[in-house]
C-alpha positions in Angstrom: 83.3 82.4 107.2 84.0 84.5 104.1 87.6 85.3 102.6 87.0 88.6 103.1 86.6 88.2 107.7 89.3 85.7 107.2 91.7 88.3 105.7 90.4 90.6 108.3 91.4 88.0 111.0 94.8 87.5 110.3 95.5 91.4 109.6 94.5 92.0 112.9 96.7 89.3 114.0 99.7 90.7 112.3 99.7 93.6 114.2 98.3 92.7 117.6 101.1 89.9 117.4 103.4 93.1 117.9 101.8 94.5 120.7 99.9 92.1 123.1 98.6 88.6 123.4 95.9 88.2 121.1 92.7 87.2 121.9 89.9 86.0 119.8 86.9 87.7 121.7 88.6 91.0 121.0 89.7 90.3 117.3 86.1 89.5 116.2 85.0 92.9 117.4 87.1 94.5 114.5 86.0 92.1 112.1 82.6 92.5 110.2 79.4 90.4 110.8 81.4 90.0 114.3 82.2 85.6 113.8 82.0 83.9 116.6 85.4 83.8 118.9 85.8 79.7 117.9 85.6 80.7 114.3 88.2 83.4 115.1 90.3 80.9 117.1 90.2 78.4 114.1 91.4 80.5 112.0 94.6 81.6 114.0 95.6 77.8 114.4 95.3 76.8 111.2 97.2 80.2 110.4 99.9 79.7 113.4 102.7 77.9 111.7 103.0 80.9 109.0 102.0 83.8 111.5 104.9 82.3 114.2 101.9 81.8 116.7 101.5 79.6 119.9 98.3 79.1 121.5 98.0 79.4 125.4 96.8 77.5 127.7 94.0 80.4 127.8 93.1 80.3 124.6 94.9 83.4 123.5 98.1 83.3 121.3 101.7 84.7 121.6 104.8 84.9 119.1 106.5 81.7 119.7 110.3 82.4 121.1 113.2 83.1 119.3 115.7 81.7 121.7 116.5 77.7 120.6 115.4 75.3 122.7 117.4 74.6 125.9 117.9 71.6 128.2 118.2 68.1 127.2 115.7 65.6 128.2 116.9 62.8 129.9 116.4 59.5 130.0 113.0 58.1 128.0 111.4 55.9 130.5 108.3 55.1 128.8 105.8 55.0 125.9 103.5 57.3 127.0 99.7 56.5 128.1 98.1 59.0 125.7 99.6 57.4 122.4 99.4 53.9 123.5 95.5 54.2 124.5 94.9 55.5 121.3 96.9 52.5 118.8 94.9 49.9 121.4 91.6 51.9 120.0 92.7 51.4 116.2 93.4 47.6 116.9 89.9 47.3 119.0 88.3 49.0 116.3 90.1 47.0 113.4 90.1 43.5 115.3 87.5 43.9 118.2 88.5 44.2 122.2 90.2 41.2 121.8 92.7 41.9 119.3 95.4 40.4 120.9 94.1 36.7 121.5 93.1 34.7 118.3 93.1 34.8 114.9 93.4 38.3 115.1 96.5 38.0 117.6 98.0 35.5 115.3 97.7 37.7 112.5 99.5 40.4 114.0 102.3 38.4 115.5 102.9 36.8 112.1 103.1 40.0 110.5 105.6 41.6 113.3 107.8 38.3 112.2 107.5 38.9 108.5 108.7 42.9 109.2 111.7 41.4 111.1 112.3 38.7 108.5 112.4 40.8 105.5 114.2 43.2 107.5 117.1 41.0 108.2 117.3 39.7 104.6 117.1 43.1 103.1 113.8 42.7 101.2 111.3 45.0 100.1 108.4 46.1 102.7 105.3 46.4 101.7 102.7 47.7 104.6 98.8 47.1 104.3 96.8 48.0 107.4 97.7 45.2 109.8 101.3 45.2 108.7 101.0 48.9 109.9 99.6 48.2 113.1 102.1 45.3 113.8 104.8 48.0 113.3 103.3 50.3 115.3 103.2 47.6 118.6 106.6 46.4 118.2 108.5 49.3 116.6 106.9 52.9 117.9 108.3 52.6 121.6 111.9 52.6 120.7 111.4 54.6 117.5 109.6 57.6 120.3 112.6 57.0 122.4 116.0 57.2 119.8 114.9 60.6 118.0 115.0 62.1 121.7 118.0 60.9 122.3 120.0 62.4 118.5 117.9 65.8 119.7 120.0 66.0 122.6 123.0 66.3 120.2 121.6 69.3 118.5 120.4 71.3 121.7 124.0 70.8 123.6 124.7 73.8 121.2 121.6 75.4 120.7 120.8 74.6 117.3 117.2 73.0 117.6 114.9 76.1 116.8 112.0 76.9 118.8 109.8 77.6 116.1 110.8 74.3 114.2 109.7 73.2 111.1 110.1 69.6 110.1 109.9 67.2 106.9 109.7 63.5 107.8 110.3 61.6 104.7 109.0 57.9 105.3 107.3 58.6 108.7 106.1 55.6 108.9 103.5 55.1 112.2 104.9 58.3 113.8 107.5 57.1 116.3 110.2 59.7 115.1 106.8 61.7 114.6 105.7 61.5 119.0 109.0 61.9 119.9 109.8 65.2 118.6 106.6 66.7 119.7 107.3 65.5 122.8 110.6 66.6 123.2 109.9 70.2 122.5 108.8 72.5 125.0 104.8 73.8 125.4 105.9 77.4 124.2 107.7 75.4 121.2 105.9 75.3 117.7 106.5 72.5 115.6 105.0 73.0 111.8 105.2 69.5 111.1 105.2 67.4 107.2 105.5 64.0 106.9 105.4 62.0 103.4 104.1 58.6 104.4 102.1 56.6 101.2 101.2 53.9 102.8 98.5 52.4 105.2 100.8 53.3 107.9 99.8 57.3 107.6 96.4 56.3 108.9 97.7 55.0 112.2 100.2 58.3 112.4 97.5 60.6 111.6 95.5 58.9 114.2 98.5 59.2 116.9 99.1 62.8 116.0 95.4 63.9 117.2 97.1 63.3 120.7 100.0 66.0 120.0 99.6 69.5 121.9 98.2 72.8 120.7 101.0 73.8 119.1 101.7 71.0 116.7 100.7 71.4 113.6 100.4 68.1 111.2 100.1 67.9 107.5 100.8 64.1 106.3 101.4 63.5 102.6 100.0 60.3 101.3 102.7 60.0 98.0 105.6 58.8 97.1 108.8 60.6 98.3 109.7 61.5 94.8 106.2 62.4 94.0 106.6 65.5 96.9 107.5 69.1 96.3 109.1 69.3 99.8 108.6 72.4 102.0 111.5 74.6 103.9 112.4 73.1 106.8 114.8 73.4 109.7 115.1 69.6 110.7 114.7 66.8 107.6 114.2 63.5 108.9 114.8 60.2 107.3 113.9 57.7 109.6 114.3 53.6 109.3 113.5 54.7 105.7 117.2 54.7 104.1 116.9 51.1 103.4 113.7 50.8 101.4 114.6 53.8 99.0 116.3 52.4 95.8 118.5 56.0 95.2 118.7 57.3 98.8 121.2 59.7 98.3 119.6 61.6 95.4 116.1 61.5 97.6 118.3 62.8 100.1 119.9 65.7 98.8 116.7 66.6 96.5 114.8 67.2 99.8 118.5 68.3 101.5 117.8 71.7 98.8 114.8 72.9 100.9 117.0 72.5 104.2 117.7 76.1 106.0 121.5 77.0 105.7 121.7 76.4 109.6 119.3 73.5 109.8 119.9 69.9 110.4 119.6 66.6 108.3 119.0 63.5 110.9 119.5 60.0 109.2 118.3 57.2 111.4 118.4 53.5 111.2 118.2 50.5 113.1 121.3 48.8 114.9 121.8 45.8 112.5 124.9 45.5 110.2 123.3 45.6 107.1 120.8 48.9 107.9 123.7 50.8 110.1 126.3 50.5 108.3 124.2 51.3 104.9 123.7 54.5 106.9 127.2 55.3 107.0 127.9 54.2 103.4 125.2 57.2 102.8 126.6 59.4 105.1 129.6 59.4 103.6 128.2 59.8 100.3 126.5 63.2 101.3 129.6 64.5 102.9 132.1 63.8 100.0 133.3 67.1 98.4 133.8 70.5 99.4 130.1 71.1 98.4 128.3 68.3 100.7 127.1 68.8 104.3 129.2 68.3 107.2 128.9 65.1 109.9 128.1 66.9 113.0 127.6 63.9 114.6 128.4 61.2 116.0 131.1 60.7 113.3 132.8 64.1 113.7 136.0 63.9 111.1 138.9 65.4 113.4 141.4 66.1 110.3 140.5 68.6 107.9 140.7 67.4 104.3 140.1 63.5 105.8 137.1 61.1 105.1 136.7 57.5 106.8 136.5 54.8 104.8 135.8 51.8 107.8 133.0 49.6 107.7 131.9 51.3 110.8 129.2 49.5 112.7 128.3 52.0 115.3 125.4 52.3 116.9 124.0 53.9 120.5 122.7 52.2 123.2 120.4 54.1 125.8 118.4 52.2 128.8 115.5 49.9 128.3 111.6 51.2 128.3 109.2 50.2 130.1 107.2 47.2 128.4 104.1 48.9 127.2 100.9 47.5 127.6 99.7 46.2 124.4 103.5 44.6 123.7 103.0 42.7 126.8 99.2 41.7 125.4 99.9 40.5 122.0 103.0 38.6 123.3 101.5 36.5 126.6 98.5 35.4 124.2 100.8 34.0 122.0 104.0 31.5 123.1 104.9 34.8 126.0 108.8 34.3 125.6 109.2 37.9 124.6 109.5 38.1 121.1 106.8 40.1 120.3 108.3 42.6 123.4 110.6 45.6 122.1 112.0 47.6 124.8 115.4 48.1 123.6 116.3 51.5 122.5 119.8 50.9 120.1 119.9 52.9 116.6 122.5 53.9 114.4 121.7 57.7 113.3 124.0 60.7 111.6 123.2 64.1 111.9 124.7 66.7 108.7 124.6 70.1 108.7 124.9 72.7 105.7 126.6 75.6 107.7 129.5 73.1 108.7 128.9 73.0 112.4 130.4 70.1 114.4 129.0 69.2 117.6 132.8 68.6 118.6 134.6 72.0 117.7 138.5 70.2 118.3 140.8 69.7 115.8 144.1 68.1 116.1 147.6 69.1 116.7 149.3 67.4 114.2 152.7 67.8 116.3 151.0 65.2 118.9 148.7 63.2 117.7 148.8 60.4 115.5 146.2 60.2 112.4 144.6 56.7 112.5 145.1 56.8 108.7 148.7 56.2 109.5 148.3 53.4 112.2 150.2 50.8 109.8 153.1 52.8 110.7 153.2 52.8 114.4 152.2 48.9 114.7 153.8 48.0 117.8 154.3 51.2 119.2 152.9 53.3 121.6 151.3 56.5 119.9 148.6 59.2 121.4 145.7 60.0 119.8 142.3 62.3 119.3 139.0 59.6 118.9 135.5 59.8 119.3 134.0 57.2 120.9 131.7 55.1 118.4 130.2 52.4 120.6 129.4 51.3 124.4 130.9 48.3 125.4 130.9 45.8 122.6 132.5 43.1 124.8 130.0 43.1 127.7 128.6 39.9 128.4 131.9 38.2 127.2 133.2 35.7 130.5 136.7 37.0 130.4 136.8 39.3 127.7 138.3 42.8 128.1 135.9 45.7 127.6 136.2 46.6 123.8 134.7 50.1 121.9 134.6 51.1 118.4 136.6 54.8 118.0 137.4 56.9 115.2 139.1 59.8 114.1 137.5 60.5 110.2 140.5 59.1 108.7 140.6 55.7 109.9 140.6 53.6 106.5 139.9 49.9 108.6 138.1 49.8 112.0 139.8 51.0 115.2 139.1 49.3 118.4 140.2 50.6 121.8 140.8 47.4 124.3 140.7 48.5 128.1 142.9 45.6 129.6 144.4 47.4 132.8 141.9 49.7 134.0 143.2 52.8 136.4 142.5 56.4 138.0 143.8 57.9 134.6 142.4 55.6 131.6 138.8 55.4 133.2 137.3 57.9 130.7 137.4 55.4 128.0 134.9 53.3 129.6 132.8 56.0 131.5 132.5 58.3 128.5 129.5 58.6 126.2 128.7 57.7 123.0 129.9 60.3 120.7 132.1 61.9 123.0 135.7 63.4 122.4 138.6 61.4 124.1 142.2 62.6 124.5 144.6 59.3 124.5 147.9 58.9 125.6 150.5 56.0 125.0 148.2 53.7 123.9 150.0 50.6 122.3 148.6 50.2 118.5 148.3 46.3 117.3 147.2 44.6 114.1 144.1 42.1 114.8 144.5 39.6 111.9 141.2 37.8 112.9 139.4 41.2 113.0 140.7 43.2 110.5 141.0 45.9 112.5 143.7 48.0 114.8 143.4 47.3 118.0 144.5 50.4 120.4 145.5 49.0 123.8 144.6 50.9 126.6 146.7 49.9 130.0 148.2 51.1 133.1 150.6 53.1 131.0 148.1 54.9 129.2 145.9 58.1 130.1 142.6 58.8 128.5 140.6 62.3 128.7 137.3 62.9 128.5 136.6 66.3 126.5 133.4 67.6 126.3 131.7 69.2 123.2 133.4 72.4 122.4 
């Protein structure tokens, strides 16, 4: 096809696009030397990101939406079929049908252990190819499953655009990747970058042939500072924050080519050491009147305030399904389940530039007490505004009351509310969700020497609201 029936193409596009649904067996009739409709169609998907074009089922193509995407999703049940047929072809075609018994299954296994080892001692990664396709078994289920999960954040107040373009720095095998595709609706478009240098871009580009029609990929094998980023409306940094040595100037170098009412998402496993890095970073890009605001989870309540807690919080959302090729890898070797990875817990923080705050509530300062004056009101009872910043971290315990993390944004040591007498009028503070707003009355504040930490105790004198996002 020459330049000059490609130009042709899209100016027909451009103004069909304004009129009707536009088809390429009628678009080729205006174009000289007539190119075939497939050569026409080619054109408009390669073209669709920039033109705001979604392909129909039919073949034809509309103006994607303006209205934001509506309707969270639910619960993620499962890995689905599609991507997990196509990473057992990459390891039958790297390691033969057996790829899970073996050397080969050895080899994988002890490079799943080395990821988690070096991991939990903070060193530095490096991915070859079957490192990448050990991370891809253990790691893309619950990866697929957490980005769903922050997204829900964003559409509670219609922020997530349909027409959404994304930079995904550190992509990795394409977990974050899946699950944004697959979170969007079919009349969605998702212009999609990633900047993965590694092996590991070969086993997302792989997985991304198995995203819809209206997913466009382009993968950028460099280095993160090598990149001349693209606009985008959601930047992702995902389980990448801890292998960067300057992640907060990567961050806000890329954070310039963020829309004015986009959305930055930091994500990062559950451990201490990676979650509570996150925060450290967080806070970082939020300092000064100039830097984005926390719209979630760790909304600061009190204007002018800024936590300074150690802050390990972290969400906790219902198992997966074991996929097939976890189960595999891990019966042929010892089968006690530590090659399975069906829990879906992640630390994550989402900043905005326009200063939106998925919880809209400030404080009275008549009535509520600022956790950055707790010391004051030791032994006394004293209400206050908190998000909830964990699920239940005493469950499990034999006789332990259930304990969660809260905050206010001006808490300068850990808060913990402790439900010890639970009633009618306090239940909230277990039944709430992560993230969400709670209104407390009368609850007694105490010093925890062991801990650290204030410990808010919640009783049959005490009332605790739920609030919803406002």
């Amino acid at each position: 096809m020459t330049p000059e029936q490609r130009e042709a193409i899209l100016d027909n596009a451009k103004y069909l696009r304004r009129v009707r649904p536009i088809d390429p067996g009628e678009i080729n009739a205006y174009v000289e030397g007539r190119p075939h409709p497939a050569a026409v169609r080619q054109v408009l998907r390669e073209a669709a990101p920039d033109l705001g074009l979604i392909e129909r089922p039919d073949g034809t193509f509309e103006p994607v939406h303006e209205d934001p995407v509506e309707g969270v999703a639910g619960t993620v049940e499962r890995f689905p079929d599609r991507y997990a047929r196509r990473l057992e072809d990459l390891l039958v075609e790297r390691y033969g049908p057996d790829w899970h018994a073996g050397d080969a299954g050895a080899e994988l296994r002890e490079a799943i252990s080395d990821l988690k080892e070096g991991y939990f001692r903070g060193a530095d990664i490096t991915y070859d190819e079957t490192a990448a396709l050990g991370y891809a078994i253990y790691h893309l289920p619950d990866y697929y499953a957490a980005v769903q999960y922050v997204l829900d954040d964003l559409v509670e107040r219609r922020l997530l655009p349909r027409h959404l373009r994304v930079v995904d720095v550190g992509a990795g095998v394409g977990g974050p990747a899946l699950g944004i595709a697959d979170y969007l609706p079919e009349d969605a478009l998702l212009d999609y970058h990633a900047v993965e240098p590694s092996p590991a871009a070969d086993v997302l580009s792989a997985l991304l042939d198995e995203t819809g029609r209206n997913v466009h990929p382009t993968i950028r094998r460099e280095r993160a500072g090598d990149v001349d980023p693209p606009d985008c409306d959601l930047l992702v940094f995902g389980n990448v924050l801890s292998e960067l040595d300057d992640p907060v100037s990567v961050v806000r170098r890329y954070a310039e080519t963020l829309a004015g009412d986009g959305s930055l998402l930091l994500l990062a496993p559950a451990d201490l050491a990676t979650s509570t890095g996150l925060r450290e970073i967080e806070r970082e890009l939020a300092g000064g009147p100039s830097g984005p605001t926390v719209y979630s989870p760790t909304v600061r309540l009190w204007p002018g305030h800024e936590p300074r807690d150690r802050c390990w919080s972290f969400d906790v959302r219902p198992d997966l399904a074991v996929p097939g090729f976890q189960r595999r890898l891990d019966e042929a070797g010892a089968g006690d389940g530590e090659f399975v990875n069906v829990n879906v817990q992640f630390s994550y923080a989402l900043l905005r530039p326009d200063g939106a705050r998925r919880i809209e509530f400030v404080p009275d300062a008549g009535r509520f007490a600022k956790m950055a004056g707790t010391e004051r009101h030791v032994t006394e009872r004293i209400d206050l505004a908190a998000v909830k910043l964990s699920h239940d971290l005493a469950e499990g315990r034999d006789g332990s009351n259930p304990l969660f993390l809260v905050g206010d944004g001006s808490q300068r040591v850990d808060h913990y509310a402790v439900l010890t007498r639970e009633t009618g009028l306090n239940d909230d503070l277990r039944t709430a969700a992560y993230g969400d707003l709670l209104l407390v009355e009368s609850a007694l504040a105490l010093w925890n020497d062991d801990e650290e930490a204030y410990n808010l105790v919640v009783d049959d004198e005490t009332v605790v609201d739920r609030v919803g996002p406002r």
